[in-house]
C-alpha positions in Angstrom: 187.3 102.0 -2.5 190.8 103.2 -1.8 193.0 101.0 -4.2 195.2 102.9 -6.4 196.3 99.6 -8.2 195.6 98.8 -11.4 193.7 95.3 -9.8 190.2 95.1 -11.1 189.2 92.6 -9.2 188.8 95.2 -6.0 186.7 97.4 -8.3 184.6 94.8 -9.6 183.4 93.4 -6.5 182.7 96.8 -4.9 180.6 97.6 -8.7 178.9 94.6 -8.6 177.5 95.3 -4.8 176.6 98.9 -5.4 174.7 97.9 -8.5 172.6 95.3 -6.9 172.4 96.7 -3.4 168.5 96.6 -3.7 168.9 93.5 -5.3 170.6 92.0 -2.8 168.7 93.6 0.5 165.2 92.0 -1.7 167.2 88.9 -1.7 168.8 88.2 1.5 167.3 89.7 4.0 163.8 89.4 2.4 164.4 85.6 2.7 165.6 85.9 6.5 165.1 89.5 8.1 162.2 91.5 8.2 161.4 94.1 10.8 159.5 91.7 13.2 161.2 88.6 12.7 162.4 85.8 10.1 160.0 83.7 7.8 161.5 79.9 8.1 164.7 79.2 6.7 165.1 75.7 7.3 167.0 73.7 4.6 168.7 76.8 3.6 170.6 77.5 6.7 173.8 74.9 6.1 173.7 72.0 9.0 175.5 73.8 12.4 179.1 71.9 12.6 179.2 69.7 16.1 182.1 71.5 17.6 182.2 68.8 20.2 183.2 64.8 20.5 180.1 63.1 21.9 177.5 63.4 19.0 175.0 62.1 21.9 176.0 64.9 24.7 174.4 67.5 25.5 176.6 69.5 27.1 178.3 70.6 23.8 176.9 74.3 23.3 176.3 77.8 21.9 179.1 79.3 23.2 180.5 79.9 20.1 179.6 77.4 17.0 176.1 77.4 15.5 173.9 75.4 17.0 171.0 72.1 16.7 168.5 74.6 15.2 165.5 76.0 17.3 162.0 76.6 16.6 161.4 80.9 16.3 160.3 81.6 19.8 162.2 83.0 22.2 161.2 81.1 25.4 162.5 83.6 27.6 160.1 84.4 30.9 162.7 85.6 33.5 161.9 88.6 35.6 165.8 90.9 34.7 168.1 91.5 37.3 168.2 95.4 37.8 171.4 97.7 37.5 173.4 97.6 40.3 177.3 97.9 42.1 177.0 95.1 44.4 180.1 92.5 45.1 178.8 90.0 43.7 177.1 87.6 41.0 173.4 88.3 40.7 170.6 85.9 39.5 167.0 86.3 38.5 164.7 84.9 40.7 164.4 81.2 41.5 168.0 80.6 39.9 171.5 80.2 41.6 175.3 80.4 40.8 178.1 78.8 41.9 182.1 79.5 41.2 183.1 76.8 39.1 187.0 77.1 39.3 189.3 80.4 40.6 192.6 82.2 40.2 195.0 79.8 41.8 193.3 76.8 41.5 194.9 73.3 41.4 194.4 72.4 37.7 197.5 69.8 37.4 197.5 66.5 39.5 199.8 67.4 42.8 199.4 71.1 42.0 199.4 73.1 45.4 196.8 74.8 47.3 196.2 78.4 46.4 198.2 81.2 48.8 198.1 84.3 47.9 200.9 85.7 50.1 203.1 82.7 49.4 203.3 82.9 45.4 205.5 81.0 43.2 206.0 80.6 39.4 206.3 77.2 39.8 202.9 76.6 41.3 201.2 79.1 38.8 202.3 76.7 36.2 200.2 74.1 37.6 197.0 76.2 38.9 194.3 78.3 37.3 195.8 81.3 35.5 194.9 84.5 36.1 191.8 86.7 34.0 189.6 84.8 32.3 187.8 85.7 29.0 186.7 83.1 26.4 185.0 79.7 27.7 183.9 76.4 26.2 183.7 73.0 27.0 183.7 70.1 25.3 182.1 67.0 26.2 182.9 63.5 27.7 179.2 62.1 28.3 176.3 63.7 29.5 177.7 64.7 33.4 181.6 65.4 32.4 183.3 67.9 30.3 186.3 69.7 29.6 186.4 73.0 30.5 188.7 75.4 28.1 189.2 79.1 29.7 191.8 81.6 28.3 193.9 83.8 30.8 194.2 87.0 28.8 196.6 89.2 31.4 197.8 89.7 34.5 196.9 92.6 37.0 199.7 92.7 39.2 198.6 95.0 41.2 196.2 93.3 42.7 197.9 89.8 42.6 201.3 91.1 44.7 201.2 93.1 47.9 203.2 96.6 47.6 203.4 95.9 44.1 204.2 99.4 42.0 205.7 98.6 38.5 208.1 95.9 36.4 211.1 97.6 37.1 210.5 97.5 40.9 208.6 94.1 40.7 211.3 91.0 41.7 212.0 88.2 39.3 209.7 85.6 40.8 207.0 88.1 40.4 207.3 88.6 36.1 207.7 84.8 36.0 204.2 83.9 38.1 202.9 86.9 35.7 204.3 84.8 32.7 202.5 81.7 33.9 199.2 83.4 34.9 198.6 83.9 31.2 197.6 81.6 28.4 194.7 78.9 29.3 193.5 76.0 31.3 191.9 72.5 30.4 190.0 71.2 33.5 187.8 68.8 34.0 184.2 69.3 35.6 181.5 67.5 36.2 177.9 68.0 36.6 176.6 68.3 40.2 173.5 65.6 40.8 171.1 66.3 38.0 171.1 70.1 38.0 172.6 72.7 35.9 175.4 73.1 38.5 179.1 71.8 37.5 181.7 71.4 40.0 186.2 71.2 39.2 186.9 67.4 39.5 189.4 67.3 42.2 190.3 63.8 42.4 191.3 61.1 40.2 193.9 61.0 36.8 192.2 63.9 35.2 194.5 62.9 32.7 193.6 65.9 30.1 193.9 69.2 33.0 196.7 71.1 31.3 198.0 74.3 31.6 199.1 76.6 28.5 201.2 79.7 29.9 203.4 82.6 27.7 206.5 79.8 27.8 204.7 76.7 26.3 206.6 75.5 22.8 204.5 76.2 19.9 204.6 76.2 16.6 203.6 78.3 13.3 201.6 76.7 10.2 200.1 78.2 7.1 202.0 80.8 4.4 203.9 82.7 6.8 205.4 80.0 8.5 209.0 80.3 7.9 209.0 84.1 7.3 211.9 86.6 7.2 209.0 88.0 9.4 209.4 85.5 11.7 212.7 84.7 12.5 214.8 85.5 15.8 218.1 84.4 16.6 216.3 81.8 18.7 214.5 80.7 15.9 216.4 81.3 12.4 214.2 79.0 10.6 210.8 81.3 11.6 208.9 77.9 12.4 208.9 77.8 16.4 207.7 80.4 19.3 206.9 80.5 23.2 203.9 80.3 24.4 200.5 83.1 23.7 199.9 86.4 25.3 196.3 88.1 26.1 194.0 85.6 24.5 190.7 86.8 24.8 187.5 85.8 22.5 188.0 82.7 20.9 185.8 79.8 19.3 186.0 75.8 18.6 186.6 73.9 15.1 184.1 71.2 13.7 187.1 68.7 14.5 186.8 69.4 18.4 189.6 71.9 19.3 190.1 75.0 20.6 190.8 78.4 18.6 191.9 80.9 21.0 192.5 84.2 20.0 195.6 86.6 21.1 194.6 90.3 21.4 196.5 93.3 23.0 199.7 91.0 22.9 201.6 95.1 21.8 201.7 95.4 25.8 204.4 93.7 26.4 207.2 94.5 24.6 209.8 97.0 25.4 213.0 98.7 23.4 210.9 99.9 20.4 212.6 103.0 20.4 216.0 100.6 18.8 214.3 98.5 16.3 215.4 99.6 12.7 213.7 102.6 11.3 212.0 100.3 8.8 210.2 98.2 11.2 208.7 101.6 12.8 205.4 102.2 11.1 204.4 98.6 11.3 204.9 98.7 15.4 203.0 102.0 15.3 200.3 100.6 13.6 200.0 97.8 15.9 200.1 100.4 19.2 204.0 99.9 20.3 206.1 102.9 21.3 208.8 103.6 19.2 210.1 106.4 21.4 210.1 105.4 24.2 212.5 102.5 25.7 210.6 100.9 28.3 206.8 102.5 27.6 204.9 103.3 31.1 202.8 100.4 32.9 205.1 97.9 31.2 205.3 94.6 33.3 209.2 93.7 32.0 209.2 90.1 30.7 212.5 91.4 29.5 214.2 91.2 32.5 213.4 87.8 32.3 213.5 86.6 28.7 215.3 89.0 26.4 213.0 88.2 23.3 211.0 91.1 25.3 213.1 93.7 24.0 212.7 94.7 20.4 215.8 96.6 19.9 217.6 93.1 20.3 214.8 91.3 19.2 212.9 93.2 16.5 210.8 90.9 15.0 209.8 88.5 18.3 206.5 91.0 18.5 206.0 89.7 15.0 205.4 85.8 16.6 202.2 87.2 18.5 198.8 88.1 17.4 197.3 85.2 15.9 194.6 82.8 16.2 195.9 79.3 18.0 194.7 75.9 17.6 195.0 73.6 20.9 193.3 70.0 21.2 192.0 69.8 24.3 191.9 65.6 24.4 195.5 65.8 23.7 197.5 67.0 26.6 200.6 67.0 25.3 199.6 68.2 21.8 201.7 71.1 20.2 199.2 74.3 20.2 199.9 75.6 16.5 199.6 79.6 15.3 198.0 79.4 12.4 199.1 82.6 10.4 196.2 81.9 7.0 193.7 84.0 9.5 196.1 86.9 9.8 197.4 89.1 13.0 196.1 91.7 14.4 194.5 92.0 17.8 192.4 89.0 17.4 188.8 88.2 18.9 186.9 85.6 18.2 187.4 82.9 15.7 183.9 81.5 15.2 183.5 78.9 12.6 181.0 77.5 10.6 179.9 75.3 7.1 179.8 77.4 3.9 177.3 75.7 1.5 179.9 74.4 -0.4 181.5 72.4 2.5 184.3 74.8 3.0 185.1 76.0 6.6 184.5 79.4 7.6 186.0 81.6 10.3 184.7 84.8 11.5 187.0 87.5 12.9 187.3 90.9 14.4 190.2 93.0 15.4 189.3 95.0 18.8 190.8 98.9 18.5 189.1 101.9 17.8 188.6 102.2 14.2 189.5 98.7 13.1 188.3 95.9 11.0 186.0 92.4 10.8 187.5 90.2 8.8 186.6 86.1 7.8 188.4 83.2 6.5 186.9 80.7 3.7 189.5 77.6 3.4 190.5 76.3 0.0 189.5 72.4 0.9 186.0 71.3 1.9 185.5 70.0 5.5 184.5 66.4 5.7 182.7 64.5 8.8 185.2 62.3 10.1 188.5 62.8 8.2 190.4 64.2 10.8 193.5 64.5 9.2 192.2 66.2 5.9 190.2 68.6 8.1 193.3 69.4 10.8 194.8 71.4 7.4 191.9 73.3 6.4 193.0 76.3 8.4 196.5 76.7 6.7 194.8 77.2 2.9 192.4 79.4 2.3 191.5 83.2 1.5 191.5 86.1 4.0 188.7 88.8 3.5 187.6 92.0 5.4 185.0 94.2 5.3 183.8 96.7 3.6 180.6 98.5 4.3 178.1 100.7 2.8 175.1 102.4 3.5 172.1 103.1 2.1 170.9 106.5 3.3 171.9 109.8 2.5 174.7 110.9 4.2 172.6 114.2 5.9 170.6 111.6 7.5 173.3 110.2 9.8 173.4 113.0 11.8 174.1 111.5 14.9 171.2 112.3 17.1 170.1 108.9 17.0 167.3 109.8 14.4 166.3 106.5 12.1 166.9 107.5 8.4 164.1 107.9 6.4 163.9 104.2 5.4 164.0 103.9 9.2 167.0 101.4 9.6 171.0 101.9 9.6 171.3 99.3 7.1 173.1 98.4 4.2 175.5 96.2 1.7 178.6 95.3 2.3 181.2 93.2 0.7 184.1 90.7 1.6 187.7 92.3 0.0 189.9 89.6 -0.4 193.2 90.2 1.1 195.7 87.3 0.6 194.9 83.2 -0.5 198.1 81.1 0.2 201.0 82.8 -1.6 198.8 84.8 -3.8 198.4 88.6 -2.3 195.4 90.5 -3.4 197.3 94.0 -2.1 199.3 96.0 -3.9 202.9 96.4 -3.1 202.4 93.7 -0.4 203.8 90.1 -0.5 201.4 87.2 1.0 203.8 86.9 4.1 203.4 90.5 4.6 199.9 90.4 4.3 199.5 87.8 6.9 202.1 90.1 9.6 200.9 93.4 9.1 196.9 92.3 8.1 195.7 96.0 9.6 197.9 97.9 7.0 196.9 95.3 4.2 193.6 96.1 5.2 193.9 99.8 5.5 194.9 99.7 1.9 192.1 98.1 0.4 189.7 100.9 1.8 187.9 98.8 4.5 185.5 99.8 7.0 186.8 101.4 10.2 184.5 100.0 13.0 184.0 100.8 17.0 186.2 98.1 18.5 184.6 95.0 16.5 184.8 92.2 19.0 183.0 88.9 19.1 181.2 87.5 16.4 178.7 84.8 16.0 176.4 83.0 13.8 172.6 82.4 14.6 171.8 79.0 14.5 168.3 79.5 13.7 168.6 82.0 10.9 171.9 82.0 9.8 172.3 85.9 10.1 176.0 86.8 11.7 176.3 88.7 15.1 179.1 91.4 15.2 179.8 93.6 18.9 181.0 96.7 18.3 182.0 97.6 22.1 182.7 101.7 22.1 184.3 104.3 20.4 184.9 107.4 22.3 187.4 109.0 19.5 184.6 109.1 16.9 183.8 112.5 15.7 181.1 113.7 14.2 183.2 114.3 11.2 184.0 110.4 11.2 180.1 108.8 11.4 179.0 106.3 9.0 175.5 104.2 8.8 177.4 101.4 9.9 178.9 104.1 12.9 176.3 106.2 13.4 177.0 107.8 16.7 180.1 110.0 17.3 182.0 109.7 21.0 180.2 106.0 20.6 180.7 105.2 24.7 178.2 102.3 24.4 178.9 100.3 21.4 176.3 98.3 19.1 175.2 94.9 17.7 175.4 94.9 14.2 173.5 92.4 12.0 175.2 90.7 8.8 172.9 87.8 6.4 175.3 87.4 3.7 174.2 86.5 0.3 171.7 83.4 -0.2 172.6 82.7 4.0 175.9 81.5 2.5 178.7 81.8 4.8 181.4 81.5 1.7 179.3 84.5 -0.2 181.4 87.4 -0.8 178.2 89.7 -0.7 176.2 90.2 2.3 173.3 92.8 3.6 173.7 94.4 7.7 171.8 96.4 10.0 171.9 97.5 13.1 169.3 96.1 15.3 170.9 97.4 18.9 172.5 100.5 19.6 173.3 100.6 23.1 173.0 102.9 26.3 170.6 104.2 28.8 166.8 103.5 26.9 165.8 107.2 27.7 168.6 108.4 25.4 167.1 109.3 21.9 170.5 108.3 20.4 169.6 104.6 21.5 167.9 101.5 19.7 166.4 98.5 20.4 165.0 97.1 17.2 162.2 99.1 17.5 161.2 97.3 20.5 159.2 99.3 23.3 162.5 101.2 25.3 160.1 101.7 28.2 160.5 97.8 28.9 163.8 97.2 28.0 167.2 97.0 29.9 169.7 99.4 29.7 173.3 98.3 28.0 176.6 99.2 27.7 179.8 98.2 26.1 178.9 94.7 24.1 181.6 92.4 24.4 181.2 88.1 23.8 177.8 86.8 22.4 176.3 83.9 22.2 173.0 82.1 20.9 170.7 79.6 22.6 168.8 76.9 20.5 165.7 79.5 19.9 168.3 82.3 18.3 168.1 84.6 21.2 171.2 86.4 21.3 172.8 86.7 24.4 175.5 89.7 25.0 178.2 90.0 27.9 179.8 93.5 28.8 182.8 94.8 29.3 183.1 98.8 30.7 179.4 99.7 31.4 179.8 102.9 31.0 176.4 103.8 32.6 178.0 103.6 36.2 176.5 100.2 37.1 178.2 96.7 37.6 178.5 94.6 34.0 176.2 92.1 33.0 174.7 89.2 31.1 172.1 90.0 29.0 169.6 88.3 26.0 167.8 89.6 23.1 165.4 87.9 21.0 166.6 88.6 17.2 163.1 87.4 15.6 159.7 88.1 16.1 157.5 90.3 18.2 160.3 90.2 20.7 163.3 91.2 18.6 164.5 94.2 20.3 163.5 93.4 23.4 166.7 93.2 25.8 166.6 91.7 29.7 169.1 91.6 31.6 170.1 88.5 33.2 173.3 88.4 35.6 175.4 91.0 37.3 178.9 90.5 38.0 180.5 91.6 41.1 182.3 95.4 41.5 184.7 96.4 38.7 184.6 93.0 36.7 183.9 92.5 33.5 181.6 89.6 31.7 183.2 87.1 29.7 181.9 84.1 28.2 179.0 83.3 28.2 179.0 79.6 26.8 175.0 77.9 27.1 174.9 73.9 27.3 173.0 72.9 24.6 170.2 71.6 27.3 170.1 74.8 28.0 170.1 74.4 31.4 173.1 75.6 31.9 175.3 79.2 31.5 178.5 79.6 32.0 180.4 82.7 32.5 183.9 84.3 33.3 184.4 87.0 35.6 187.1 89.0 34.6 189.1 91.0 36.9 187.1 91.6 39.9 187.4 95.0 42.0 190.0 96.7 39.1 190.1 100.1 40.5 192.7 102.7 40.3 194.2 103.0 43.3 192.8 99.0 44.7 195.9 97.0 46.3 195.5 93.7 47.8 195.7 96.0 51.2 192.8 98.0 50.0 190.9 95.9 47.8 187.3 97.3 46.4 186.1 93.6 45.8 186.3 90.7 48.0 184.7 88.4 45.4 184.0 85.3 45.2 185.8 84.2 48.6 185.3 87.4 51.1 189.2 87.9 50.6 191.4 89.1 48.0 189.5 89.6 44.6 190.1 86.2 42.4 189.3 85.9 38.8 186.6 83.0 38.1 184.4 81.0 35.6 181.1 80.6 37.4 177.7 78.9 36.3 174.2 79.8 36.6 171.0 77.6 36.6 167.5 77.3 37.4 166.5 75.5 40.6 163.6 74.0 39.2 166.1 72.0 36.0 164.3 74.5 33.6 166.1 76.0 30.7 168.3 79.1 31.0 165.9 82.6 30.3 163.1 80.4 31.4 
């Protein structure tokens, strides 16, 4: 614990957990985890909020927000898809896929047909955005839905022919980049009585809206209003345009979207002229301050000046948060809520403490950076819309801090199990800020909130592998953290938690907090996945059988089915094949045992993956398609999904027979 303050409170939490780390392992993960499974749970897991409207649907899903419990087995009897580079989406046997909407499709009523060598800013606004990464839907009877999809960036050079860099692109160019990003509400609708869905392309579609980098927003919660936060645009700190590289994401009890804004440092230029004061917080959030227009930069300065920092130093400061949008309400104001911090967000996954309060689940995806969760100050209650459309502004902002329980010779980064034969541990929730109160020394609340990864570096928390998506399992109530890679970790750097130095392949790591309370500020982990090729001794699959498993890399989104099975998405295989979808049983004689269960085409990467609650249904998005160094839209290296130019797309996968995904 690395808190020079005189604040007990730090200590005594971290003194507490040491003391009653075997304590607490008996406890919780002798009530949920054992080594081959979970004993029943039952009444003690809290009741899964509904994320969605229609209490009788069954679209609404596990793509993000609990789920209706499940039964211990894992149901899956799927023969896996092998490794492989092929352009384009892969099935198991007897299922099927179709593309469910592309880059460029009309999303807005009157919106124009897609052409790629006839782009325009203005139709952008009104089509499909560019690369897609979180997914959900929400539910308007049993054969419609909503579709939300986020549009994290743009790859320009494979949306414009001849295409070299921002200072070269023309104007009409950065603005179709500016509305490519942000998110899309479509509708869809089931196709017959299968597991297919289809874009509605008729009819008012009266909810289809389009969020881009220019829609008005607003800010909410203690930092609204900030010194932080004000431009010359915006003296009173309270307003802001648009979202930038929203990638995980996750749904509230109430029905509307959280969607999470990540590497939003990218695209800002002139940090070499902000105010020398101002420097070590844009270093610590990845911005240049020495150069004036930092390499690969796409210019949105030459369009809006809020761009550039040395005129504008704190509009970076209005980016990197976790926004709320109501899908049902098209012309709705998407809010920032700054109580949940800023860093470079994934995920935002909530759930019921046992108390009532909400819970949100964060991570922050860089090398060496943090997990962190919300607990708000008010209960959630069913039904009280208004009361719960606050909960998010009051609250208390932890992160984490891990600890293992083997000796520190016996992470040696071979791979080798400790002697107690797990990378396990305790760990505790530090809080960092509630309301106005900060918990950090030297650090007002408002600060706290802006720069969270120094409030968070000065509380001594753990430094992670690129903590990404996180989840809750709906059957046992454990928590479900991907740590995607870590290539900068020496050997001098490992920890239980980070076991592996040069960490190319990433790992799943396994949190029951304390009494499978999501408000506890005490919680056991392990490690039951540690990714890469099976015949590589460093690797681990719960102690399953590696001769039968599947080999992964790079753990992005997960997700849960009913049964618990956790499935995993990849971004960056770094084992030379294409990226995939893939499931593992978390309980039972299965736990461990990983299949994997989609491809996606050459060069993209897995997003999603959202599962209908029928299960008979999987959704994911396929992220940037045939990114290659050196691919141009002359020279593509895919020509997915349309036999053309490479287009970004949310597609769905079924079984032909109407039988449950993994089936």
């Amino acid at each position: 614990m690395s808190n020079p303050s005189d604040n007990a409170y730090f200590g005594d939490i971290v003194a507490e957990a040491i003391s009653r780390r075997g304590a607490l392992r008996a406890g919780a993960l002798g009530a949920l985890v054992v080594s081959t499974g979970v004993v029943g749970v039952g009444a003690a897991l809290p009741a899964a909020a509904d994320p969605v409207r229609d209490k009788e649907s069954v679209i609404g899903g596990h793509g993000g927000n609990g789920g209706n419990g499940g039964h211990g087995s894992s149901g899956l009897k799927f023969t896996p898809v092998p490794p492989n580079k092929l352009d384009e989406l892969t099935v198991p046997a007897g299922y099927d896929h179709s593309v469910v909407v592309r880059w460029g499709d009309p999303v807005l009523p009157g919106a124009p047909a897609f052409n790629f060598n006839n782009q325009t800013a203005a139709a952008q606004a009104t089509q499909f955005g560019y690369n897609c990464d979180f997914v959900t839907l929400f539910p308007m009877g049993k054969d419609r839905a909503l579709l939300w999809v986020n549009h994290e960036y743009t790859d320009e050079n494979l949306m414009f022919r001849g295409y070299t860099d921002g200072t070269a692109a023309t104007e009409e160019q950065i603005k179709i980049g500016l509305a490519a990003h942000g998110g899309s509400v479509v509708e869809i609708a089931r196709v017959g009585k299968s597991g297919k869905w289809a874009l509605v392309t008729s009819g008012r579609r009266k909810y289809n809206r389009r969020i881009t980098a220019q829609t008005p927003m607003r800010f909410s919660g203690p930092a609204a209003g900030s010194d932080l936060l004000k431009t010359a645009a915006d003296p009173h700190g309270k307003v802001v345009k648009g979202m930038l590289n929203n990638c995980a994401g996750g749904t509230t009890p109430w029905g509307t979207i959280l969607t999470a804004e990540e590497n939003w440092n990218q695209y800002f230029v002139g940090g070499n002229g902000v105010p020398e004061a101002q420097k070590a917080n844009l270093t610590r959030y990845g911005v240049s301050t020495t150069a004036a227009i930092p390499s690969g930069s796409r210019r949105f300065d030459r369009i809006e000046e809020r761009f550039d920092l040395a005129k504008h130093p704190h509009e970076i400061n209005r980016f990197g948060w976790i926004v709320e949008i109501d899908p049902f309400d098209p012309d709705g104001t998407p809010i920032k809520r700054t109580a949940l911090g800023r860093m470079a967000h994934e995920a935002a996954t909530t759930t019921i403490a046992k108390d009532g309060k909400l819970v949100a689940y964060m991570g922050d995806d860089s090398r060496f950076e943090y997990f962190f969760k919300f607990v708000s100050k008010n209960r959630y209650i069913p039904g009280f819309d208004r009361h719960n459309r606050d909960l998010l502004d009051e609250g208390t902002l932890y992160v984490a801090k891990l600890t293992g329980d083997s000796p520190a010779a016996e992470i040696d980064g071979t791979g080798k199990l400790p002697a107690d034969g797990a990378f396990d541990g305790s760990g505790v929730w530090i809080p960092l800020v509630s309301g106005n109160k900060s918990f950090v020394p030297g650090m007002t609340a408002q600060e706290v909130l802006v720069f969270t990864r120094t409030a968070a570096d000065k509380v001594g928390a753990t430094k992670m592998d690129r903590p990404e998506d996180m989840e809750r399992n709906p059957v046992n109530g454990a928590i479900y953290l991907a740590l995607t890679n870590n290539t900068n970790r020496t050997a001098a750097q490992l920890d239980e938690a980070n076991p592996r130095p040069s960490n190319k392949h990433g790992h799943i790591l396994e949190i029951v907090e304390y009494r499978n309370d999501a408000g506890a500020t005490k919680f056991a982990w392990s490690l039951p996945l540690i990714c890469g090729d099976p015949n590589d001794p460093s690797t681990y699959f719960a102690g399953f059988d590696k001769t039968k498993v599947s080999p992964i890399s790079c753990p992005d989104n997960v997700a849960f089915d009913a049964d618990g099975n956790l499935w995993i998405s990849t971004d960056g295989n770094a084992l030379g094949t294409n990226d995939g979808l893939f499931v593992m049983p978390t309980q039972g004689k299965e736990r461990g045992f990983v299949r994997q269960f989609l491809t996606v085409p050459f060069a993209a990467e897995t997003c999603g993956p959202f599962i209908t609650a029928d299960q008979r249904s999987v959704f994911v998005a396929v992220q940037h398609p045939g990114e290659t160094t050196g691919a141009t839209p002359d020279a593509p290296t895919s020509r997915w999904p349309d036999g053309d130019q490479p287009r970004p797309s949310v597609a769905v996968a079924w079984h032909k027979q109407g039988k449950k995904i993994g089936s």
